[in-house]
Backbone bond lengths (Angstrom), bond angles and torsions (degrees), N, CA, C in turn:
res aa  C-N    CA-C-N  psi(-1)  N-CA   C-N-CA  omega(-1)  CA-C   N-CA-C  phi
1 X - - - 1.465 - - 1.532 108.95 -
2 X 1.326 114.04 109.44 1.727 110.93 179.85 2.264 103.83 -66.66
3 X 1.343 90.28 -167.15 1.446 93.77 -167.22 1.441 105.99 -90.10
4 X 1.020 123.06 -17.36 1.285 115.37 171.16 1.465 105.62 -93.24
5 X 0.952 135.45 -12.86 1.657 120.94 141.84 1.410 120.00 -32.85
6 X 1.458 98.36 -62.51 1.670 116.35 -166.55 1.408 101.01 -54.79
7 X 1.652 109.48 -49.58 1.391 87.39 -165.33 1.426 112.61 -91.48
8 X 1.254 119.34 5.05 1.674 112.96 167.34 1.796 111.48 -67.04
9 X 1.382 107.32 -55.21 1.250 126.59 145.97 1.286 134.70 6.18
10 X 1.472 107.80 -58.83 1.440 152.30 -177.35 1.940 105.07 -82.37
11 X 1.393 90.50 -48.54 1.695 89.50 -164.29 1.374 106.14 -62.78
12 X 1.829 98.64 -48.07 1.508 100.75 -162.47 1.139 124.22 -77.21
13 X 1.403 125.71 -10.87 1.297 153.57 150.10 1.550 124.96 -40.80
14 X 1.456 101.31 -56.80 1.685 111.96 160.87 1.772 112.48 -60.83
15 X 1.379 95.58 -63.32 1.692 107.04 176.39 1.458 116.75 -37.40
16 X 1.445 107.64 -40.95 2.000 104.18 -170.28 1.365 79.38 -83.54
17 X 1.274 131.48 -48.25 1.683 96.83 -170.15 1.522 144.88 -50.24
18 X 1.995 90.11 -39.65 1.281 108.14 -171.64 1.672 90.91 -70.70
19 X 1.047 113.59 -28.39 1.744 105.15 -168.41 1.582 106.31 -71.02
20 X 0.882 148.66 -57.52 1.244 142.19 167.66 1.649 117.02 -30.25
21 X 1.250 108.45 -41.53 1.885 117.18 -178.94 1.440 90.75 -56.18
22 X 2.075 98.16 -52.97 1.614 92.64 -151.89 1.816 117.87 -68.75
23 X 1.219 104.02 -16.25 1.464 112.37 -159.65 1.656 96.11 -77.62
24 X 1.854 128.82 -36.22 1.013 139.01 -152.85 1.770 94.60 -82.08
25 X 1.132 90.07 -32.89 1.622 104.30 -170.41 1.553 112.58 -72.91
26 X 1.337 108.62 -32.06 1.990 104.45 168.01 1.144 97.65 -105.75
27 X 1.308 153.39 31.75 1.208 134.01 149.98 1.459 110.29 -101.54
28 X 1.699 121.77 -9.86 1.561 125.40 151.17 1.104 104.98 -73.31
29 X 1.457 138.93 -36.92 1.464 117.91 -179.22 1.473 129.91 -89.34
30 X 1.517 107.45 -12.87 1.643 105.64 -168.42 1.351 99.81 -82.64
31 X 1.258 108.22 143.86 1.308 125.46 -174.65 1.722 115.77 -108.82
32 X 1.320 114.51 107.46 1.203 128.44 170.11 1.899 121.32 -25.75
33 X 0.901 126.05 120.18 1.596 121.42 -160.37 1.814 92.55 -160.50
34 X 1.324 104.40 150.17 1.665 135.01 164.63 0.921 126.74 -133.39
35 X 1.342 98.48 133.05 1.706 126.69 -169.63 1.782 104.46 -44.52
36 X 1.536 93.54 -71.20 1.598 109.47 177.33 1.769 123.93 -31.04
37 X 1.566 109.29 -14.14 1.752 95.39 -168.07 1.860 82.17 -112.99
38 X 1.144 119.37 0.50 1.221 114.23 160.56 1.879 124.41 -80.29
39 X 0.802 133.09 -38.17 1.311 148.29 177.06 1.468 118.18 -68.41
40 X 1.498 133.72 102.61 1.474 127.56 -166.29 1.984 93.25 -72.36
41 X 0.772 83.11 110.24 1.986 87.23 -178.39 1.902 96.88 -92.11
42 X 1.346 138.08 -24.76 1.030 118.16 157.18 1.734 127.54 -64.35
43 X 1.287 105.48 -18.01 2.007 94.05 159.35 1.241 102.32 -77.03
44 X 1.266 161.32 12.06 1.514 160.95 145.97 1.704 116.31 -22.63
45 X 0.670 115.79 102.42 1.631 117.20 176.74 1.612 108.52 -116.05
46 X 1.511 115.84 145.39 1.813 104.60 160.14 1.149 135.17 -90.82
47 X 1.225 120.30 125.09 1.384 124.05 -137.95 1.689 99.15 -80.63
48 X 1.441 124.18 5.80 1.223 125.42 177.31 2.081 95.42 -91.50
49 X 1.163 125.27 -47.47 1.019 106.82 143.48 1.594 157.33 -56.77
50 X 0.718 91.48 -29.89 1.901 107.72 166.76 1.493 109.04 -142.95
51 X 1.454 91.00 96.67 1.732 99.58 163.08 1.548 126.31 -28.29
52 X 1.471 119.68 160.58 1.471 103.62 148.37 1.416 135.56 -90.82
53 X 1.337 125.81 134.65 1.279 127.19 -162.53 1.476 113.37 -121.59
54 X 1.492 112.25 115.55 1.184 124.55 -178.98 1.267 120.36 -31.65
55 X 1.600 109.12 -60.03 1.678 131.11 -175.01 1.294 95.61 -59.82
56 X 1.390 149.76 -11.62 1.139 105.23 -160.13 1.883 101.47 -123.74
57 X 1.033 100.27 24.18 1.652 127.06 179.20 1.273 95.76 -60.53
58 X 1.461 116.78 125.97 1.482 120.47 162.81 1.615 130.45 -83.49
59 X 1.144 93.01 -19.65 2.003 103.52 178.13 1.377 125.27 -65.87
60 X 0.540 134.05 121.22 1.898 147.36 -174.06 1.890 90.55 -60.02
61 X 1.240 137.37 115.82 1.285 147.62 174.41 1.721 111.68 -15.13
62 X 1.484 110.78 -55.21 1.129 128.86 179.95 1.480 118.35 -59.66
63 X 1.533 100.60 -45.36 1.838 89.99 167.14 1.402 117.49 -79.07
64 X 0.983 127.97 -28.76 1.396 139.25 -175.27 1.491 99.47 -60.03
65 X 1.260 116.08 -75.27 1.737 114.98 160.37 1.382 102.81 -14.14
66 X 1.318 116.26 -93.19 1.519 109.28 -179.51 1.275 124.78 -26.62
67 X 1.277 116.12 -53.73 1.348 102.50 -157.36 1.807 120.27 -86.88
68 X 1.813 106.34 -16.10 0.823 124.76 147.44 2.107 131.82 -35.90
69 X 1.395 80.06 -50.55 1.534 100.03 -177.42 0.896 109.64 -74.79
70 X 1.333 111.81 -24.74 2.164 100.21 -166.84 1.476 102.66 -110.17
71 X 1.720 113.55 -5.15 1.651 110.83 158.18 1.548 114.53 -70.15
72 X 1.305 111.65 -43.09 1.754 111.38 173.99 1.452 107.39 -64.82
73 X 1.496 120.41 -32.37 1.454 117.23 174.08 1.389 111.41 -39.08
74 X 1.460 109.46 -60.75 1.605 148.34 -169.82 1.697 113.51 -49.97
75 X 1.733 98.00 -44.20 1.553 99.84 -151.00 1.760 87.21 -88.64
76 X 1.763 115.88 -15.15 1.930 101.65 169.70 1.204 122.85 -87.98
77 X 1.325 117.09 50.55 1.674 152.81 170.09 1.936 93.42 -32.82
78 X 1.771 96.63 -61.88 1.531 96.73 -160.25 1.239 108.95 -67.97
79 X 1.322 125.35 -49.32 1.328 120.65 -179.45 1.554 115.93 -53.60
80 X 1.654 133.12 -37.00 1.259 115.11 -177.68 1.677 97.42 -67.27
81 X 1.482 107.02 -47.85 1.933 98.30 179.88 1.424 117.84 -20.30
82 X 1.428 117.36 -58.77 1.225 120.13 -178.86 1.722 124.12 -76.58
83 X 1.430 103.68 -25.05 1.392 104.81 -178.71 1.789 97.73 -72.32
84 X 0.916 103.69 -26.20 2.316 101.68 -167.61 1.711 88.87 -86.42
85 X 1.305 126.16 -50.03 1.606 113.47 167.72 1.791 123.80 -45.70
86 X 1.333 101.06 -49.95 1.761 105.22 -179.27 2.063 105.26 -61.94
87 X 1.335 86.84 -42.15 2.067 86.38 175.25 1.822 111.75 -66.87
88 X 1.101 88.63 -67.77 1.645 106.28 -170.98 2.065 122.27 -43.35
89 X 1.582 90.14 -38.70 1.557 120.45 -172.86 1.877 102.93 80.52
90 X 0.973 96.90 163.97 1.769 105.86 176.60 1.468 123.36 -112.88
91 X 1.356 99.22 47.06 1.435 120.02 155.41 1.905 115.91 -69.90
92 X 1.224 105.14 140.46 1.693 105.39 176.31 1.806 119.66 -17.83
93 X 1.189 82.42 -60.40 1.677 98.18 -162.90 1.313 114.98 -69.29
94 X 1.385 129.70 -48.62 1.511 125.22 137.19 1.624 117.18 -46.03
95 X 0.841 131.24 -77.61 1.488 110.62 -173.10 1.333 134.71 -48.09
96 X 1.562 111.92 -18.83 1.727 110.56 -170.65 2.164 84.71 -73.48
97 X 1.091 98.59 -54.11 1.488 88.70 165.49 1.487 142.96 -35.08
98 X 1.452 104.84 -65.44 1.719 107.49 162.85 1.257 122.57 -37.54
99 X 1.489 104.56 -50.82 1.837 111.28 174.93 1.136 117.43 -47.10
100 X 1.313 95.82 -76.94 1.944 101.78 166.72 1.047 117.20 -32.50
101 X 1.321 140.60 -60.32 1.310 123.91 -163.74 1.681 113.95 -87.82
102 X 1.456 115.76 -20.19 1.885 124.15 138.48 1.471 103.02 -16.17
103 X 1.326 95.60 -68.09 1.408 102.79 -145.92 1.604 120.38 -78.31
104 X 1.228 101.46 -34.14 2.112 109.81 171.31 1.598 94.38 -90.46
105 X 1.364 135.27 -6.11 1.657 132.59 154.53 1.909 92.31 -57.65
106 X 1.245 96.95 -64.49 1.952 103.72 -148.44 1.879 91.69 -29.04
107 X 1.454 103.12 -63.31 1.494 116.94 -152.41 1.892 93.16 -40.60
108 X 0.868 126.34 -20.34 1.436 98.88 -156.65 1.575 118.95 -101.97
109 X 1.543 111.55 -7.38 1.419 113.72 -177.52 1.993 98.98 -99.81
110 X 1.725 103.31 -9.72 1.742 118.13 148.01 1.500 104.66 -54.97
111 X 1.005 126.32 -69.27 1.297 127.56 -148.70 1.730 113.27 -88.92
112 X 1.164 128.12 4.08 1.411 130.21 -156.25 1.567 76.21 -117.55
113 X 1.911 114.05 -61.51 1.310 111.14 -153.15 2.025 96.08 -51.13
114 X 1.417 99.70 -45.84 1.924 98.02 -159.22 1.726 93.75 -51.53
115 X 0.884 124.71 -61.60 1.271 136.58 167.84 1.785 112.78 6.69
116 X 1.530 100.60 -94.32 0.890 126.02 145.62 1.721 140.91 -3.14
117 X 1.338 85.87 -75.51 1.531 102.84 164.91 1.793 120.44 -55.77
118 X 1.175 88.34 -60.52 1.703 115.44 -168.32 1.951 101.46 -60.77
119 X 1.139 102.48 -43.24 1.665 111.13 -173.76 1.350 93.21 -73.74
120 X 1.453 122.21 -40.09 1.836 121.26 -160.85 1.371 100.66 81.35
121 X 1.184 123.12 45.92 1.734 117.98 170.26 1.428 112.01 -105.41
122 X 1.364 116.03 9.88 1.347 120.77 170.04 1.601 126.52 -148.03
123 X 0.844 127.53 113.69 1.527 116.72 -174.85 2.113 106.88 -45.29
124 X 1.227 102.75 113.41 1.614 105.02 -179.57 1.867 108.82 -53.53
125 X 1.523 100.55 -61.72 1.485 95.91 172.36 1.956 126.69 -30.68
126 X 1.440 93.05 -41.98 1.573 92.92 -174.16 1.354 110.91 -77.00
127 X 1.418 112.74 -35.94 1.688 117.61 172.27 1.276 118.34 -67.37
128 X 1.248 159.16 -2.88 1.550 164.62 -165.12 1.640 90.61 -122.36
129 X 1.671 124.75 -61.77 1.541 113.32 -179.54 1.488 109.06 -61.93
130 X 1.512 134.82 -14.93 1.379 119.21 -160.55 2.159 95.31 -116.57
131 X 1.497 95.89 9.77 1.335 123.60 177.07 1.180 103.52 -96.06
132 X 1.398 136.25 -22.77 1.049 125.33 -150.52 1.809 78.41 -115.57
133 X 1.042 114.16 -75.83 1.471 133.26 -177.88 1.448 108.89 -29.09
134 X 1.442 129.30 -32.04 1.187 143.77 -173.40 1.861 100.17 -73.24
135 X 1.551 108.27 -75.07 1.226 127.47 158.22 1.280 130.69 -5.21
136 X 1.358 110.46 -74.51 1.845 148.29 155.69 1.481 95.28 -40.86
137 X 0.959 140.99 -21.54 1.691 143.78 -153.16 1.409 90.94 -104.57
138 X 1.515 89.05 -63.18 1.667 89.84 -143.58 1.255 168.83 74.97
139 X 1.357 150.30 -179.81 1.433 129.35 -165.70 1.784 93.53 -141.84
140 X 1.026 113.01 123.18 1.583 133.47 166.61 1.506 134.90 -144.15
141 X 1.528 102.59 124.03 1.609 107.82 169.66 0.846 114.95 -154.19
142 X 1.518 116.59 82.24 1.611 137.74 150.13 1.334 93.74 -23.65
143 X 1.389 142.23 -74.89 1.298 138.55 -141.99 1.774 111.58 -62.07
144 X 1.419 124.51 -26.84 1.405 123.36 -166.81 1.455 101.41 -109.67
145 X 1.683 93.92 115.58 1.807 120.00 175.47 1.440 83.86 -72.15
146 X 1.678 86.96 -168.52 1.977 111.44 -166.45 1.742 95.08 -55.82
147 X 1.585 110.38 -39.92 1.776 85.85 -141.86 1.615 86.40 -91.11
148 X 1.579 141.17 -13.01 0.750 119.19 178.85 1.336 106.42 -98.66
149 X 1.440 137.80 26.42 1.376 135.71 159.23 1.799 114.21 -92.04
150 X 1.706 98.57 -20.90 1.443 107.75 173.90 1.873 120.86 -86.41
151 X 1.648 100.30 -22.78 1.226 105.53 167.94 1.674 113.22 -76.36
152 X 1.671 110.07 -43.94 1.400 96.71 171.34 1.436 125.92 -51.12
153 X 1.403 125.51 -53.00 1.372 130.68 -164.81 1.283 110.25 -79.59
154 X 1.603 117.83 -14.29 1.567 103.65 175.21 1.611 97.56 -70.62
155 X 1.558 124.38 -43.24 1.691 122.19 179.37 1.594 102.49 -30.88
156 X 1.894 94.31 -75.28 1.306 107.56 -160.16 1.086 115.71 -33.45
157 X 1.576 121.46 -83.85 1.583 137.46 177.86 1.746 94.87 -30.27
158 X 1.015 144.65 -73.74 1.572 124.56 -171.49 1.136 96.87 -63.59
159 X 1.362 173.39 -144.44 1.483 174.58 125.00 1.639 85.01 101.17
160 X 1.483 138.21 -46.65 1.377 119.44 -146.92 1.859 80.95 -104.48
161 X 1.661 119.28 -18.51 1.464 110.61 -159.54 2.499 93.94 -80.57
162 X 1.335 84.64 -14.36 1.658 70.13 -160.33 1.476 104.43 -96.27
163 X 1.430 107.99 -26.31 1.597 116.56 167.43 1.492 117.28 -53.29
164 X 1.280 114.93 -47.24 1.613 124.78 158.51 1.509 106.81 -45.79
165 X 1.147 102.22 -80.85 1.867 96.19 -171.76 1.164 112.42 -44.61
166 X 1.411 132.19 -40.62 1.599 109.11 -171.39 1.374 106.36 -107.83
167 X 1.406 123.24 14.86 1.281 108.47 153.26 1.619 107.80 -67.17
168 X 1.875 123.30 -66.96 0.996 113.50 177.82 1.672 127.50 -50.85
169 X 0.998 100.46 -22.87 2.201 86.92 164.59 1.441 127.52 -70.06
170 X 1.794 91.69 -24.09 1.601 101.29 -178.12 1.463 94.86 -71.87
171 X 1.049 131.00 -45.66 1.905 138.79 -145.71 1.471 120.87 -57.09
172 X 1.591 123.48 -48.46 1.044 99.42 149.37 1.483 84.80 129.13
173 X 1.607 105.81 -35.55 1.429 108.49 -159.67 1.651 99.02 -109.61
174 X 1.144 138.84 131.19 1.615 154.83 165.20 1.268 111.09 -50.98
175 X 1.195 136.80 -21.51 1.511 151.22 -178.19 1.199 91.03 -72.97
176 X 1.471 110.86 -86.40 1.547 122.97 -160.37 1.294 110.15 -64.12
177 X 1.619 120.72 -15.47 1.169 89.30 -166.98 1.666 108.19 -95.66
178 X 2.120 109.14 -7.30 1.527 98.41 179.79 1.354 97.36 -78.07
179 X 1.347 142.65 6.19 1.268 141.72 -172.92 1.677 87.82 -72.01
180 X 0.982 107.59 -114.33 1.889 140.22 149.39 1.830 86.80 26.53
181 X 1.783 115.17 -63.78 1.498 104.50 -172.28 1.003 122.24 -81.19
182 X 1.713 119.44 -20.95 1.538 108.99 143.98 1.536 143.07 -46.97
183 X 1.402 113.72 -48.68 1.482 132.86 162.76 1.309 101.77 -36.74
184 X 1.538 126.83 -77.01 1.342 139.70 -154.64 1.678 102.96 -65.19
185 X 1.140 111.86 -31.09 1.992 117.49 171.60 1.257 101.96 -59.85
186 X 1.806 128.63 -39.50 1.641 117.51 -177.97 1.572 92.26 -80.27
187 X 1.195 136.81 -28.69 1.540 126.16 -168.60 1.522 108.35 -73.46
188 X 1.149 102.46 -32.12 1.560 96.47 -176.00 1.170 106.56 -85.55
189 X 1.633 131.82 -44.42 1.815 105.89 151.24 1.332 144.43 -7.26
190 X 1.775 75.09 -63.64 1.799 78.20 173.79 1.092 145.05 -58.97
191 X 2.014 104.60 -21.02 1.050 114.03 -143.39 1.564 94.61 -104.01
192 X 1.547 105.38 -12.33 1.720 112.69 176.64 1.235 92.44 -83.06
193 X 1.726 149.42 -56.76 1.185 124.33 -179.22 1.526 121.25 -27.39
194 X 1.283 95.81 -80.71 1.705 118.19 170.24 1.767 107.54 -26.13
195 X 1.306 116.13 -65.32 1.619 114.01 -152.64 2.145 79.75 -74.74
196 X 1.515 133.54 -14.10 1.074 113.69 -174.73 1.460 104.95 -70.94
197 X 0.773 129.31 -53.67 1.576 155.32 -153.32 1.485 100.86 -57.06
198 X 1.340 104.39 -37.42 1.492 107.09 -156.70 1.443 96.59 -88.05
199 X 1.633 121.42 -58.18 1.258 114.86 148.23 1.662 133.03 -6.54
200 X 1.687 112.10 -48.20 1.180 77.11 -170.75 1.939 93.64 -119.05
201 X 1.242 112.74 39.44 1.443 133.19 148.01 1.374 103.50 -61.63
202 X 1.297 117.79 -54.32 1.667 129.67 -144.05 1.537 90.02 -96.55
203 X 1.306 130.53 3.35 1.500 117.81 176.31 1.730 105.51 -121.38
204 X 1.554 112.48 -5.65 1.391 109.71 143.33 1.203 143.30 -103.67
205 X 0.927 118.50 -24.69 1.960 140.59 143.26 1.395 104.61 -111.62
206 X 1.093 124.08 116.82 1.495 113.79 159.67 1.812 100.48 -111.56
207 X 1.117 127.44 -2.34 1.458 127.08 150.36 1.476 107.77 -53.94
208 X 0.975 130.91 -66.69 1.643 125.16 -171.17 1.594 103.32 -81.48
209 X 1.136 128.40 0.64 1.814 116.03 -169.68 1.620 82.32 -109.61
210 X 1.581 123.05 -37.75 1.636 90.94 178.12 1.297 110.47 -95.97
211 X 1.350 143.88 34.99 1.330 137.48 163.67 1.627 97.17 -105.99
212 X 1.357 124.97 -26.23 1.623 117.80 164.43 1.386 96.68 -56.02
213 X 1.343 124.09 -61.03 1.594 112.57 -138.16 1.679 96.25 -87.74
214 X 1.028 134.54 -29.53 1.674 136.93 154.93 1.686 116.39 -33.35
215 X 1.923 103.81 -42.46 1.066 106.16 168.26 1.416 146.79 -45.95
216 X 1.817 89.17 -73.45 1.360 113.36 158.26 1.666 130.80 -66.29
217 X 1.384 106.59 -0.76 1.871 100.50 155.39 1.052 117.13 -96.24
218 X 1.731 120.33 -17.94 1.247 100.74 167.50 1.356 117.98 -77.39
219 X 1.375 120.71 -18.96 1.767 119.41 -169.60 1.172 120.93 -99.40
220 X 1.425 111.51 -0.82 1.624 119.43 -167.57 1.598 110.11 -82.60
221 X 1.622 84.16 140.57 1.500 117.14 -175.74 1.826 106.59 -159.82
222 X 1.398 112.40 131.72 1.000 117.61 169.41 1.392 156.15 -20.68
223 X 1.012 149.53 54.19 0.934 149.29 -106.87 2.056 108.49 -63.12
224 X 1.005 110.67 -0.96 1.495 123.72 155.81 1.453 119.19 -87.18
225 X 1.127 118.10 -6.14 1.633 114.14 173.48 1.009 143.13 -50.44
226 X 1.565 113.63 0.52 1.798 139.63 -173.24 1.365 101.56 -108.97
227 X 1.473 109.22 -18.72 1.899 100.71 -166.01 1.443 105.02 -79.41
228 X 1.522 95.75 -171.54 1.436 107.05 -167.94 1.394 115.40 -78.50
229 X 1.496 121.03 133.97 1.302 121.47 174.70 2.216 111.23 64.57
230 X 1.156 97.55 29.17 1.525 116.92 145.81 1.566 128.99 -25.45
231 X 0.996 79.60 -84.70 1.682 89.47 -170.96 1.845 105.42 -62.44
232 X 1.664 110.43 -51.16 1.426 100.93 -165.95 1.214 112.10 -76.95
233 X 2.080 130.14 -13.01 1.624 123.33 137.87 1.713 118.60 -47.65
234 X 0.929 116.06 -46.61 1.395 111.82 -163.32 1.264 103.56 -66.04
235 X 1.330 114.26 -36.70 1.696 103.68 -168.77 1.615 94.45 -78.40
236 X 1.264 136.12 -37.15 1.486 123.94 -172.77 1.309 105.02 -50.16
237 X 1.532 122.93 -63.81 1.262 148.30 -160.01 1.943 87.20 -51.99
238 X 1.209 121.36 -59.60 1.117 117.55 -159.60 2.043 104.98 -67.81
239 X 1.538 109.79 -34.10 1.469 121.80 174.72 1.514 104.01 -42.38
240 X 1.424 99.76 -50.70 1.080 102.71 -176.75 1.947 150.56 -99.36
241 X 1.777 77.78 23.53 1.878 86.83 167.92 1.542 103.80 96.41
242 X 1.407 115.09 -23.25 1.562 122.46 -147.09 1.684 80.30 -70.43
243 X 1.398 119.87 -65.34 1.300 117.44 -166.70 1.501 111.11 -150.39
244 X 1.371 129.98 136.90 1.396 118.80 -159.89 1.658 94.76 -176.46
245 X 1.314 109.21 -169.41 1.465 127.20 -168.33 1.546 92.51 -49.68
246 X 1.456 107.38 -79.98 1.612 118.71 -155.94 1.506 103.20 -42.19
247 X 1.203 113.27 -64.85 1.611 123.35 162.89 1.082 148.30 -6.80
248 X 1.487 102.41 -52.62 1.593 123.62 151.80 1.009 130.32 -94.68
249 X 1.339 117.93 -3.94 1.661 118.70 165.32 1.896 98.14 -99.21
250 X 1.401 129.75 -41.62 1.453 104.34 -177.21 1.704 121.77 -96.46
251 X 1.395 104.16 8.70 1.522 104.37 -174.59 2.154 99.88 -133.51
252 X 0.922 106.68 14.10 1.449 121.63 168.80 1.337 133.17 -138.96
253 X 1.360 100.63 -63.84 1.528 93.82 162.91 1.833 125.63 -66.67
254 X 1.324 102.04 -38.97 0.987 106.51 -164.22 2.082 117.96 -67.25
255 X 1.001 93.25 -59.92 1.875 108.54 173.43 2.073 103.61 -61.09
256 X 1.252 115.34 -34.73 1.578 100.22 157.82 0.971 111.11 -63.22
257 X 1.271 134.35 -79.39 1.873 144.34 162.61 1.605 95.11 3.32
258 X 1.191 123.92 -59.57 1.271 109.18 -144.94 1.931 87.84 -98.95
259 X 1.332 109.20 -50.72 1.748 99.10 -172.34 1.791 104.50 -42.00
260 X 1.204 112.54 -55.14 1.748 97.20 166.75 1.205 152.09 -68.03
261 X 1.497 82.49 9.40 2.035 106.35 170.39 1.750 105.16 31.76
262 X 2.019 100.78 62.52 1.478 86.88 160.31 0.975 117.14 -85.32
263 X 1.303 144.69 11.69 1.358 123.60 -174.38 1.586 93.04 -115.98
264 X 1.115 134.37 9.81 1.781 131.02 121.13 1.290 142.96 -21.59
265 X 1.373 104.71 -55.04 1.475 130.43 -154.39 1.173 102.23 -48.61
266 X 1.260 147.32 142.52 1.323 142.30 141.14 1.640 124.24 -121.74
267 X 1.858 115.40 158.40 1.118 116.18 -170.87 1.531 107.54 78.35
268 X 1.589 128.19 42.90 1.022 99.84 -166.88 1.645 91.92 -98.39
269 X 1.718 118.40 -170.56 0.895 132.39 161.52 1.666 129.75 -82.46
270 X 1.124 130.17 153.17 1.567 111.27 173.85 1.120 142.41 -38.46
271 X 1.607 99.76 -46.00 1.998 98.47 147.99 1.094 135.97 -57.20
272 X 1.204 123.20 -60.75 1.778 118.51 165.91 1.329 92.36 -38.21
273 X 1.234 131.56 -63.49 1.156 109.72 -150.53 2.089 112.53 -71.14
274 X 0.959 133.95 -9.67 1.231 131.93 164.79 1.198 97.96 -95.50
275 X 1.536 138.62 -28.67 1.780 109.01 170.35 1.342 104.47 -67.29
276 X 1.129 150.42 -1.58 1.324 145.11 153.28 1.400 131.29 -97.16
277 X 1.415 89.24 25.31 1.512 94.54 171.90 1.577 88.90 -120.06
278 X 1.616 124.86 -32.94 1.278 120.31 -174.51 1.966 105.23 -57.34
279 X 1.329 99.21 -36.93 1.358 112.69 179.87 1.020 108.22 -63.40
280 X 1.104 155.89 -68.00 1.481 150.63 155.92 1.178 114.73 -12.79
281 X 1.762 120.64 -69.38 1.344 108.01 -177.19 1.175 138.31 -82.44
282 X 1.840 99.52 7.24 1.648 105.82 162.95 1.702 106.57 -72.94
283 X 1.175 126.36 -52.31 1.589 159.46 174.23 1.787 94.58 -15.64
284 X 1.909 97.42 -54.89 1.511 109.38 -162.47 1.449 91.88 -85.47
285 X 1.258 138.66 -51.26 1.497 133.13 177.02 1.634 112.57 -31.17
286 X 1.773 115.48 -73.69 0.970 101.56 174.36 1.317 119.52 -71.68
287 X 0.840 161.39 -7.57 1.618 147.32 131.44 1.520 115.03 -1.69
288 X 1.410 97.93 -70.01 1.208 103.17 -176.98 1.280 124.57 -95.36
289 X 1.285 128.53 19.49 1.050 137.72 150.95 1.872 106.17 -82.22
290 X 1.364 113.97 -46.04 1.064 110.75 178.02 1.976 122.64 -47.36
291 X 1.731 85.56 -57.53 1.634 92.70 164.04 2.067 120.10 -47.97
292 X 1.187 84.55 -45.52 1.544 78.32 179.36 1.508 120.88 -60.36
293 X 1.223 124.43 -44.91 1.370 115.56 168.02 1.533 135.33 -83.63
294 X 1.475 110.76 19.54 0.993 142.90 177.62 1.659 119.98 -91.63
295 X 1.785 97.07 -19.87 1.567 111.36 162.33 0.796 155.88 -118.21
């Protein structure tokens, strides 16, 4: 067995363990919840009787963007299923996981769409074609093994938990927004599974756990970034505070950065030690990207 046997060996060994703690550990905390007592179903009208009408939309453009975006996020459920199976493998111990988190995922692109519909904050026609189109698209990355599928999704899941919350504070409306702080309570679950995992990647290789996570800050992008009408949501969303440069460098990057205390580490090897230099000079990039739009 050469040494990079050993230490693959080593990783996955630590990893199935810690995963079992971690999986036992949110299934005491997640809390059982339905879509249905969220949704005022008495504003319900039939839309064969009363059309939908643009004008009479209550959402400020900017949340609507959002919330739009993070239902198409929501509704490519199947494709991440399979993308966290092709990384993870479909052994027991990974999968009782994948399911689970399938499955408290499903409820929420349920509960946004009724939402939606029922309030009239979205034209239905455009959401089912940009449902479909989204779908048809899809979500793929051959390129990210286990540790960089665990560095991506610890981002994501916080990136999708804070975009939720301050869309609903921005919104205006009390409905959507206990919707939105429910959602973001399963995102931030997730996102402690995930940021656990990776953690204790980085305390059996932390050579290969910080060249994942070096990776995925430099490459990260949403996992909705292919859908329809992208770019001209993102820039609203970003106009509007919801989520933007500063955002993801001091309320994402930054509080992971620090819960894994890389700039702790000691004894590292030459790699760690240049994935932490790559980390740094992503760190200083957005910095100054941050400063720049700051003037």
């Amino acid at each position: 067995m050469t040494v990079l046997d050993v230490r693959t060996a080593h990783l996955t060994e630590h990893l199935t363990a810690r995963l079992a703690t971690a999986t036992d550990r949110h299934l005491a905390v997640a809390r059982e919840w339905f879509p249905h007592e969220y949704v005022p179903w008495s504003e319900g009208r039939d839309f064969g009787d009363v059309p939908y009408d643009e004008a009479r939309n209550r959402l400020a453009p900017a949340v609507r963007a959002a919330v739009q975006l993070n239902l198409l996020t929501e509704d490519n459920l199947p494709s991440y299923h399979r993308e966290l199976t092709r990384a993870f493998g479909d052994d027991e111990p990974w999968r009782v996981w994948v399911d689970r988190w399938t499955a408290e995922e499903g409820r929420h692109a349920i509960a946004l769409r009724d939402y939606l519909v029922v309030t009239r904050c979205a034209d239905p026609v455009v959401l089912e074609r940009e449902r479909m189109q989204t779908m048809q698209t899809g979500f793929r990355a051959p390129e990210k093994d286990l540790l960089r599928t665990l560095a991506y999704v610890s981002l994501q899941e916080l990136a999708t938990r804070i975009s939720h919350r301050n869309t609903g504070r921005l919104s205006g409306d009390p409905g959507l927004e206990s919707l939105l702080s429910r959602i973001a309570t399963d995102e931030n679950l997730h996102m402690v599974f995930y940021r656990d995992l990776v953690a204790a990647a980085l305390e059996a290789d932390p050579a290969a756990m910080l060249t994942a996570i070096a990776a995925e800050m430099e490459s990260f992008a949403m996992p909705g970034a292919n859908g329809p009408q992208f770019r001209r949501r993102a820039a609203a969303i970003a106009r509007a505070g919801i989520y933007d440069i500063r955002v993801h460098r001091e309320d994402v990057i930054e509080p992971l950065l620090r819960y894994w205390e890389v700039d702790a580490l000691l004894d590292l090897d030459p790699q760690a030690e240049q994935a932490l230099q790559r980390i740094s000079a992503n760190c200083a990039a957005l910095d100054e990207r941050v400063t720049r739009s700051a003037r």
